[in-house]
N, C-alpha and C positions, 0 to 999 in steps of 0.2 A: 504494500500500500504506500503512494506516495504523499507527501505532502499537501496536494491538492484534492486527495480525490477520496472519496466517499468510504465510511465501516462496509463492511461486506451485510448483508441484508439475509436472513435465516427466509425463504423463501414458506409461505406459511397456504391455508388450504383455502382461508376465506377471505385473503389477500389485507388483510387487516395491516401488517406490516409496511405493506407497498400502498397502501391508502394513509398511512399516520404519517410516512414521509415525503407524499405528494401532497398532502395538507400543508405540513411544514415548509414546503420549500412555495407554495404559492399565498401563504398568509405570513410571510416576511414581509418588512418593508425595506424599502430602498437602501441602498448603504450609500449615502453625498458624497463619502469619500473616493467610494467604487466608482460609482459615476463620473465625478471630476475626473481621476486617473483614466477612464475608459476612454472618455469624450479628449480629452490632451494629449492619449496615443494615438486617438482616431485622429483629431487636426495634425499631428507630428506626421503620421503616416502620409496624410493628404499634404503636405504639404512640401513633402521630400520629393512627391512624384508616384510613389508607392502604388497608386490608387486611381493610375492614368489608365486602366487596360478597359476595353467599353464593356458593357453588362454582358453577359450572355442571358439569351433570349428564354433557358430555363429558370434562372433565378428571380424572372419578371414574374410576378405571380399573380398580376395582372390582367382580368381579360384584355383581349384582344381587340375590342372595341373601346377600352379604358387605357392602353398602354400607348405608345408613344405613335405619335402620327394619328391617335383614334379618340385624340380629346373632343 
């Protein structure tokens, strides 16, 4: 296990286990500090060039009458 990454999970019958930490992990609130550091490596990255390569047309999740050229 590394330093990042999750206890191992005892896999149980009526999922009770895998429901108390999908509870948990979506009735957290925001961490300001995460955020700041997230959003300052994302303008770092955008701003080196990083982040020049154009979309690909799978990661649009957009219809197709909603995506680019179908406003």
């Amino acid at each position: 296990m590394t330093a990042h990454s999750s206890p191992p999970v005892d896999p149980d019958a009526d999922g009770t286990a895998v429901g108390a930490l999908l509870a948990g992990a979506v009735a957290g609130t925001p961490d300001a500090d995460g955020e700041r550091k997230a959003l300052a490596a994302y303008r770092a990255a955008r701003d080196s060039g990083a982040l020049t390569a154009p979309p690909r047309r799978r990661d649009d999740w957009r219809t197709v009458a909603s995506g680019p050229g179908g406003d």
